[in-house]
MARLO-816315 format. One line per field, with one value per atom (N, C-alpha, C, O, CB): z, y, x. Coordinates in nm, 2 decimals, always signed. Atoms other than C-alpha are relative to their C-alpha. Last residue first. Glycine has a CB too. Layout:
REM MARLO-816315
pz <- [Z:...]
py <- [Y:...]
px <- [X:...]
//
This chain:
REM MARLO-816315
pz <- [+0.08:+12.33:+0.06:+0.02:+0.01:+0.09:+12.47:-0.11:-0.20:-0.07:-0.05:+12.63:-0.11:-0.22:+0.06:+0.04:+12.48:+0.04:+0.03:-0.19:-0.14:+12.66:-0.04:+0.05:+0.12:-0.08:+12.37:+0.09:+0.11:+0.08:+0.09:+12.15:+0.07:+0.06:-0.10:+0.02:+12.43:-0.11:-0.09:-0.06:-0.11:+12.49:-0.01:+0.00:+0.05:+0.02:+12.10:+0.16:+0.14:+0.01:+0.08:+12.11:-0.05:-0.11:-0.09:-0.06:+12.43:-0.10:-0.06:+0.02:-0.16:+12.30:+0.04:+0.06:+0.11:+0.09:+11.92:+0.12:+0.12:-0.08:+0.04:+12.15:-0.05:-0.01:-0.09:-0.08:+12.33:-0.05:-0.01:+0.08:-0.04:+12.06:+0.12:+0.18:-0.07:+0.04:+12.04:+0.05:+0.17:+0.08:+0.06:+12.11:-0.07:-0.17:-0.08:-0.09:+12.47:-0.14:-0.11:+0.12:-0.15:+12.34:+0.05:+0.09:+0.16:+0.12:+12.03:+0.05:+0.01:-0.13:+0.08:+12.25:-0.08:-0.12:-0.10:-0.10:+12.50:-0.07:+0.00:+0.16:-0.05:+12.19:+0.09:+0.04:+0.08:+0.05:+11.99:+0.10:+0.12:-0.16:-0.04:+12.15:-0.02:+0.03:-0.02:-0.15:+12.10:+0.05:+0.16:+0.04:-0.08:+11.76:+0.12:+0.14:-0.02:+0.08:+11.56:-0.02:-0.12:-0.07:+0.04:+11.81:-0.05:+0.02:-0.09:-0.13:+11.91:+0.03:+0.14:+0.12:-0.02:+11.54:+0.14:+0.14:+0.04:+0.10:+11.52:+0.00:+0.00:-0.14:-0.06:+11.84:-0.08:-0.04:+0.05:-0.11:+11.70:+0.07:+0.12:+0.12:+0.01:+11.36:+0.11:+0.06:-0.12:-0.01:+11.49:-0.04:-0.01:-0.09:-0.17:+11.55:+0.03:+0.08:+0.09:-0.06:+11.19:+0.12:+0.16:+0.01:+0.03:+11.01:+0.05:+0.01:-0.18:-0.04:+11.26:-0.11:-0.13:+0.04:-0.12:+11.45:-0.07:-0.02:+0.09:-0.11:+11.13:+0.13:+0.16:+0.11:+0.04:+10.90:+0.09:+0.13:-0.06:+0.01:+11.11:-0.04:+0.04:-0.12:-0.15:+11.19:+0.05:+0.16:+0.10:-0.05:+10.83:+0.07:+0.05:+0.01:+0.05:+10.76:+0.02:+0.06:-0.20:-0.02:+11.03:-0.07:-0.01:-0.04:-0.03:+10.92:-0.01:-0.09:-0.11:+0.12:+10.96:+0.03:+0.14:+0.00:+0.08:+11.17:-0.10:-0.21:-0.07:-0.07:+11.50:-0.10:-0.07:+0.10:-0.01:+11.31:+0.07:+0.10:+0.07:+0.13:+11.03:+0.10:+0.07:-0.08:+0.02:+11.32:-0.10:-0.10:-0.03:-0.11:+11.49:-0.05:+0.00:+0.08:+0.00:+11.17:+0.13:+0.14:+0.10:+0.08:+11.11:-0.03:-0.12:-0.06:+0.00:+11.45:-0.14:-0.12:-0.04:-0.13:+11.46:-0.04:-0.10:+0.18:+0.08:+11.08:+0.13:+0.12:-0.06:+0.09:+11.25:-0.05:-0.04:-0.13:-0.12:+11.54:-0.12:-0.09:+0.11:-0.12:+11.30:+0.03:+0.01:+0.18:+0.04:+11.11:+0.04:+0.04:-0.02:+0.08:+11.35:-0.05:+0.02:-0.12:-0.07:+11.48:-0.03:-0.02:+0.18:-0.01:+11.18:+0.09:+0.07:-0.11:-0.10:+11.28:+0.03:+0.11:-0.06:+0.03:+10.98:+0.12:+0.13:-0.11:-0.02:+11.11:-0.04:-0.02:-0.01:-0.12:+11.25:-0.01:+0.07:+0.03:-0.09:+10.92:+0.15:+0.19:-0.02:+0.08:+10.70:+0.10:+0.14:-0.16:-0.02:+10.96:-0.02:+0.05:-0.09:-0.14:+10.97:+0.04:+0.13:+0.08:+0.03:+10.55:+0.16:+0.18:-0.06:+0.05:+10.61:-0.04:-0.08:-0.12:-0.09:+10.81:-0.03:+0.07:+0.02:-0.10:+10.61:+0.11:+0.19:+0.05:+0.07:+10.29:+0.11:+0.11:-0.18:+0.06:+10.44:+0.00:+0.04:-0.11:-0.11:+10.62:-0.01:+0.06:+0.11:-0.03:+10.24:+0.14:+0.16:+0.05:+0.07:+10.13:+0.04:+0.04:-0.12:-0.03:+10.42:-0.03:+0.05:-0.09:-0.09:+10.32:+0.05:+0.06:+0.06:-0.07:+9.96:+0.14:+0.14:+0.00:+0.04:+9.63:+0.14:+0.14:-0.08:-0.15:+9.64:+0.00:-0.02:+0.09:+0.00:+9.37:+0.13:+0.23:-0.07:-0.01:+9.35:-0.02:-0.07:+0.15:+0.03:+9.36:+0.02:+0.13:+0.06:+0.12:+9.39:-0.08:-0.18:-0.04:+0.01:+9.77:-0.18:-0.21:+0.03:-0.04:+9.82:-0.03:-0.04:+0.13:+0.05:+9.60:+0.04:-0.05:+0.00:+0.11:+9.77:-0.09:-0.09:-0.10:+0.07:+10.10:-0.12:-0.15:+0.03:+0.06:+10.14:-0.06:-0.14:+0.06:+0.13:+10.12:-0.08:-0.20:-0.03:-0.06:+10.46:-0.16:-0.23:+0.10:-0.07:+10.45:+0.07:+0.18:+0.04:-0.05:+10.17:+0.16:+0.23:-0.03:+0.14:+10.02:+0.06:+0.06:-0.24:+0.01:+10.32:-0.07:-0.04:-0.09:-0.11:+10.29:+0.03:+0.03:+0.08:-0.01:+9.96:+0.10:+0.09:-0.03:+0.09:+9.97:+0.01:+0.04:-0.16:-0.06:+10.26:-0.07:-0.01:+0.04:-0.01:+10.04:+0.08:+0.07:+0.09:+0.10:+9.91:+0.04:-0.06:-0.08:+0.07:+10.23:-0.06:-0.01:-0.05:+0.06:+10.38:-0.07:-0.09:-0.20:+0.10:+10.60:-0.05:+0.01:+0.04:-0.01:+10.80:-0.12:-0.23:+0.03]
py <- [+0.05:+12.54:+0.09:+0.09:-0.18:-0.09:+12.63:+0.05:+0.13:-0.08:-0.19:+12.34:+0.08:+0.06:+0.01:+0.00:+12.03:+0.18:+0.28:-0.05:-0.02:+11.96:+0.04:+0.04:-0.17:-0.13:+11.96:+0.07:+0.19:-0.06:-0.11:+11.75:+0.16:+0.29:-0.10:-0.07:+11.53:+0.14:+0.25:-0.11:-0.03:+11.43:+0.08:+0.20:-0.09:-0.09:+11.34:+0.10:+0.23:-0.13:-0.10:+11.15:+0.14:+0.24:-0.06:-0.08:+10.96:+0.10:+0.21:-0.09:-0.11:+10.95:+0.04:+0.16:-0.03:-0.10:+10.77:+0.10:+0.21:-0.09:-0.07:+10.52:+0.16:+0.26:-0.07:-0.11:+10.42:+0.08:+0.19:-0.04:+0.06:+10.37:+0.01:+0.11:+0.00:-0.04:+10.58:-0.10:-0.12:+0.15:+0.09:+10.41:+0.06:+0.01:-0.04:+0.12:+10.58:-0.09:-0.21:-0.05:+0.02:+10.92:-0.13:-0.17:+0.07:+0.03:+10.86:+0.01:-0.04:+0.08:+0.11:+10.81:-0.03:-0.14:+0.02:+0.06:+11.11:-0.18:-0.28:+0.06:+0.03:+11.30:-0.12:-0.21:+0.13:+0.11:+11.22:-0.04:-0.14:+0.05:+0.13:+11.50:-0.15:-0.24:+0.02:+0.00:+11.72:-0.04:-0.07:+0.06:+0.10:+11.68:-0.02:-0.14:-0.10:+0.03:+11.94:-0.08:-0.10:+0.00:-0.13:+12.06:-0.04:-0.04:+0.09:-0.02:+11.67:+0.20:+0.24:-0.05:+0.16:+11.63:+0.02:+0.03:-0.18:-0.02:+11.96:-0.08:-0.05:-0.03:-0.07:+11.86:+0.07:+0.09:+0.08:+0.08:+11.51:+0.13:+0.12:-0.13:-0.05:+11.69:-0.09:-0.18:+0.01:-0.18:+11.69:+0.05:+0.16:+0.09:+0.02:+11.28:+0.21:+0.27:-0.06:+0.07:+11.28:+0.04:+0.10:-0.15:-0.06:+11.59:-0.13:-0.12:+0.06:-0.12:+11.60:+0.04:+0.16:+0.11:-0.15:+11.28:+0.14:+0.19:+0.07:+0.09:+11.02:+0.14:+0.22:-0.21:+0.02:+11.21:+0.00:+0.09:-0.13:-0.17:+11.23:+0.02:+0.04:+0.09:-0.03:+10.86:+0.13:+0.17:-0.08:+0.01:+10.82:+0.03:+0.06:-0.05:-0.14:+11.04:-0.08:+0.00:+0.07:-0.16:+10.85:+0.06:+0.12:+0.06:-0.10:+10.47:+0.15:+0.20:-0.02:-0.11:+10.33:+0.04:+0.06:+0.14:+0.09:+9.98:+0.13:+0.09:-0.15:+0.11:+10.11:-0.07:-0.18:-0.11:-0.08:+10.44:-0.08:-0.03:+0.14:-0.14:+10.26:+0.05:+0.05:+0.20:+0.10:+10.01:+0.08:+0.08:-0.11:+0.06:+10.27:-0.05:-0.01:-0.10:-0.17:+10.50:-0.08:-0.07:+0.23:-0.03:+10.13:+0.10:+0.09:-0.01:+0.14:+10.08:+0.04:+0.07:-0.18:-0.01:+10.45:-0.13:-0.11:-0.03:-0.10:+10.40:+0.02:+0.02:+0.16:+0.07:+10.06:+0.12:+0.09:-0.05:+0.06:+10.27:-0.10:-0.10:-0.12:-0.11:+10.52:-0.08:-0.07:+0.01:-0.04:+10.22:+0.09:+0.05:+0.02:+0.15:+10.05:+0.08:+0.15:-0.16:-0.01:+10.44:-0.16:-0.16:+0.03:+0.12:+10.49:+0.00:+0.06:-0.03:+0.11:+10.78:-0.19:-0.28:-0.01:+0.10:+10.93:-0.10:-0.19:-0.06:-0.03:+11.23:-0.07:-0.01:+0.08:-0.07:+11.02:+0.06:+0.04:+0.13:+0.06:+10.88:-0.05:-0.15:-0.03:+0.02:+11.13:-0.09:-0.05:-0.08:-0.09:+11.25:-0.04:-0.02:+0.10:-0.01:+10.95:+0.04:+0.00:+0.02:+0.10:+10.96:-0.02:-0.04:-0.08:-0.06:+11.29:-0.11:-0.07:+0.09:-0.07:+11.16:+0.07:+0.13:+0.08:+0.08:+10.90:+0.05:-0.01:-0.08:+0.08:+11.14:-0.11:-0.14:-0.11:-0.09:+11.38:-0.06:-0.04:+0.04:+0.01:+11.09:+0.07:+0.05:+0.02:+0.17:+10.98:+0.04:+0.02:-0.14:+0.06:+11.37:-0.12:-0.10:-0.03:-0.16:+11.37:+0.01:-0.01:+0.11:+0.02:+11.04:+0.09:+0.07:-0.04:+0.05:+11.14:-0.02:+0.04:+0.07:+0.05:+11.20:-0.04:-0.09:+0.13:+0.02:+11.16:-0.06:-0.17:-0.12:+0.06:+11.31:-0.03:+0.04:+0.05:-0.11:+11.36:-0.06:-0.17:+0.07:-0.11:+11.06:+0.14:+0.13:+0.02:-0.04:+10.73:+0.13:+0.16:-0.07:+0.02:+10.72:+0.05:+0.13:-0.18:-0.10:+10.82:+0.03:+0.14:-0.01:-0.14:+10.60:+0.10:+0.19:+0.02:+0.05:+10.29:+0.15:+0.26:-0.25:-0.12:+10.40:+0.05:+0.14:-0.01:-0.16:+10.16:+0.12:+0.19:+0.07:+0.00:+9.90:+0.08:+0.11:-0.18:-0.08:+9.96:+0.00:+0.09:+0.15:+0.05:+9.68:+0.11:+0.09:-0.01:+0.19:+9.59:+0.05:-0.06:-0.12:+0.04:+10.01:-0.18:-0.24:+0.01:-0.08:+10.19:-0.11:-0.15:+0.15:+0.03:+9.98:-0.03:-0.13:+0.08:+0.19:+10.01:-0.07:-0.18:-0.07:+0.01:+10.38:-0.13:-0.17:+0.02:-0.04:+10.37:-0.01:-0.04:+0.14:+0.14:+10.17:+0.06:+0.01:-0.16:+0.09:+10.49:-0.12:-0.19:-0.01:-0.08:+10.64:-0.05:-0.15:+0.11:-0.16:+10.42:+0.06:+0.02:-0.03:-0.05:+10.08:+0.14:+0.23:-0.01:-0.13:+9.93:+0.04:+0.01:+0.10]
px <- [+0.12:+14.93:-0.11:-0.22:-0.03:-0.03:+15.27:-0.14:-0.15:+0.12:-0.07:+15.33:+0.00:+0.06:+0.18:-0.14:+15.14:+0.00:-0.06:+0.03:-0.07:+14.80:+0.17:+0.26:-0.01:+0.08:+14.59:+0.07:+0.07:-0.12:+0.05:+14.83:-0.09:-0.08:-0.12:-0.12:+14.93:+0.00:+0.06:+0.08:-0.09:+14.61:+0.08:+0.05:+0.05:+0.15:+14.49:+0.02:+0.01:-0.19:-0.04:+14.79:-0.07:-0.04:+0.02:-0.14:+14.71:+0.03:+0.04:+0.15:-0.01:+14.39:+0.08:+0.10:-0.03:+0.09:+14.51:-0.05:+0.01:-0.16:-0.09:+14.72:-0.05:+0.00:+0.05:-0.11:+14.46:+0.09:+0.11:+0.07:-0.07:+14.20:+0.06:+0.02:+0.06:-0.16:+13.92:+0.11:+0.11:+0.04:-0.03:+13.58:+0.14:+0.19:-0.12:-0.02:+13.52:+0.02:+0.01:-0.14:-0.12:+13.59:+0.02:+0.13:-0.05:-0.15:+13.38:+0.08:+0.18:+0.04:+0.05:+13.04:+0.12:+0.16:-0.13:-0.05:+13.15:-0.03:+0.00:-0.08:-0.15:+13.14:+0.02:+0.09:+0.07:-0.10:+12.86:+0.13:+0.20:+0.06:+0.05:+12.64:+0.02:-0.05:-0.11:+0.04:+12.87:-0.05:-0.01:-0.04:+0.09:+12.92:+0.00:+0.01:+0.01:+0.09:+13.10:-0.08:-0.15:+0.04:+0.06:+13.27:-0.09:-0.19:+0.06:+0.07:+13.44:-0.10:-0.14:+0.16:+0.12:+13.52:-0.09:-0.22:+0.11:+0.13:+13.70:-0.13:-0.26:+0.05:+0.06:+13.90:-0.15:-0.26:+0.11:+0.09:+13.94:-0.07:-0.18:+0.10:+0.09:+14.11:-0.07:-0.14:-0.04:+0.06:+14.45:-0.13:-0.16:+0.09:+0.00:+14.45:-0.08:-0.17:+0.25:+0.13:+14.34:-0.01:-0.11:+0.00:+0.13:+14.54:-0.07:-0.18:-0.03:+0.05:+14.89:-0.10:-0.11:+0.11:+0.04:+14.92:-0.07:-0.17:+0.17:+0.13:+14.80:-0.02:-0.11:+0.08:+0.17:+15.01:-0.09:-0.16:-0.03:+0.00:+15.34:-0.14:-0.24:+0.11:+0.04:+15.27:+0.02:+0.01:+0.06:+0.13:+15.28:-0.07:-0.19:-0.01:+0.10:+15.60:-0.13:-0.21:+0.02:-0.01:+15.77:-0.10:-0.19:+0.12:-0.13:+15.70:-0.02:-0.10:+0.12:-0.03:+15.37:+0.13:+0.17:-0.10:-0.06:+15.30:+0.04:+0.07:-0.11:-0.10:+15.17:+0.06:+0.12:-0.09:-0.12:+15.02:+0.06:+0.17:+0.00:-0.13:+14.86:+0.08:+0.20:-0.10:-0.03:+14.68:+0.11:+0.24:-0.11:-0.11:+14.55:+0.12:+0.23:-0.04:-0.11:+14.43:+0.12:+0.24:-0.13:-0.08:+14.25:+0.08:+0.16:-0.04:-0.10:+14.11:+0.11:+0.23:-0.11:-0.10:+13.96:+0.10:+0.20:-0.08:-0.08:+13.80:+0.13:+0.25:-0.12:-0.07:+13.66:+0.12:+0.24:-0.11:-0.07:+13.49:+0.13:+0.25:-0.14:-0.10:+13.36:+0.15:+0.27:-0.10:-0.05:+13.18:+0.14:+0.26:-0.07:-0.12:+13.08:+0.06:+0.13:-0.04:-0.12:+12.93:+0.08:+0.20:-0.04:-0.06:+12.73:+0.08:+0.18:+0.05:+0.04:+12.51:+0.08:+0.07:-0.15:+0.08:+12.50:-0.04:-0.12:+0.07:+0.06:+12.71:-0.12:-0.23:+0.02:+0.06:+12.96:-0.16:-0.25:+0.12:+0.04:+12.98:-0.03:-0.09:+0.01:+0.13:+13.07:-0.09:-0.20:+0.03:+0.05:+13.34:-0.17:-0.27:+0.08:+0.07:+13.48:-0.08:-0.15:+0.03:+0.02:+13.51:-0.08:-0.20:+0.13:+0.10:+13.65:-0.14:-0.25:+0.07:+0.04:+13.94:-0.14:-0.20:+0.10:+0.06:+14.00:-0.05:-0.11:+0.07:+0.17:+14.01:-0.06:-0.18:+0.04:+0.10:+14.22:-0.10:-0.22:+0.02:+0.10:+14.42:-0.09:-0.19:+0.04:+0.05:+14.50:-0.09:-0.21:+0.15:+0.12:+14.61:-0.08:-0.20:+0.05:+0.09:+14.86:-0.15:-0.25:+0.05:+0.05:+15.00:-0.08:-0.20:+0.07:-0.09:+15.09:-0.07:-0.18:+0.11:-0.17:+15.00:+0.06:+0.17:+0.11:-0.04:+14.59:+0.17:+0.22:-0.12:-0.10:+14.46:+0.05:+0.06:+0.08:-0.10:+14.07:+0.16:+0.17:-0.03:+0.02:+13.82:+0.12:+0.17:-0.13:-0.01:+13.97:-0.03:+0.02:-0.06:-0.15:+14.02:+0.04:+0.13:+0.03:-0.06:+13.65:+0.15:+0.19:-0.03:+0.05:+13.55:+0.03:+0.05:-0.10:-0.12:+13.77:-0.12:-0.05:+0.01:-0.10:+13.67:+0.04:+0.11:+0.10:+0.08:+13.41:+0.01:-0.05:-0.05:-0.02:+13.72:-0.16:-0.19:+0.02:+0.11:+13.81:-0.04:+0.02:+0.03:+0.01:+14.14:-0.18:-0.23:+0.14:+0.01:+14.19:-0.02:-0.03:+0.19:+0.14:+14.13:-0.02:-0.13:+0.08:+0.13:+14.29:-0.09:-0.21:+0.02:+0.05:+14.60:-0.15:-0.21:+0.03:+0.02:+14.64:-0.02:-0.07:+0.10:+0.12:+14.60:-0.06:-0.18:+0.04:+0.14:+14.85:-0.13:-0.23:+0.00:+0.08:+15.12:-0.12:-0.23:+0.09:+0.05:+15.25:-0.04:-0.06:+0.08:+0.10:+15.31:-0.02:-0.08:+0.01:-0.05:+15.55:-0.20:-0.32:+0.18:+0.09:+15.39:+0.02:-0.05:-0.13:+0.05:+15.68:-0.08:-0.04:+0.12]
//
């Protein structure tokens, strides 16, 4: 299982564009990290990079099928929770980042929207 503190380290072997982004500010705990992976997607949505993108998806996947708890707390509630922001703030991107979303990452993206109470 991958705790918080190894996410940096993740991030950096395994998306290793990131590694500026990662190094700038403090980054004490998983939270902070999807911040910066989440803002990182962002960057390159609006560049047009969709590899990119599509990579940053695989790797939030792959974090929340191998993260313990507080990770896959992370991942659901500032990445997965910013997809509605994401899907606003590109509209003409969307149906393009819908079809490269993991499954898991949709179902959770799903569930989130559709949760009683919401």
């Amino acid at each position: 299982m991958i705790n918080q503190l190894e996410v940096p380290m993740f991030l950096e072997e395994a998306l290793p564009e990131i590694c500026l982004d990662l190094a700038s500010g403090k980054k004490n705990n998983a939270y902070d990290t999807m911040n910066t992976l989440i803002s990182f997607t962002f960057k390159n949505i609006k560049e047009h990079n969709f590899k990119m993108v599509k990579r940053c998806f695989k790797i939030a996947d792959k974090l929340y099928s191998k993260g313990n708890a507080m990770v896959k707390g992370a991942i659901e509630n500032v990445f997965v929770y910013s997809f509605t922001k994401m899907f606003l703030s590109y509209p003409l991107e969307k149906q393009k980042l819908l079809s490269m979303l993991p499954i898991t990452l949709y179902s959770l993206y799903i569930s989130q929207i559709y949760h009683k109470g919401c």
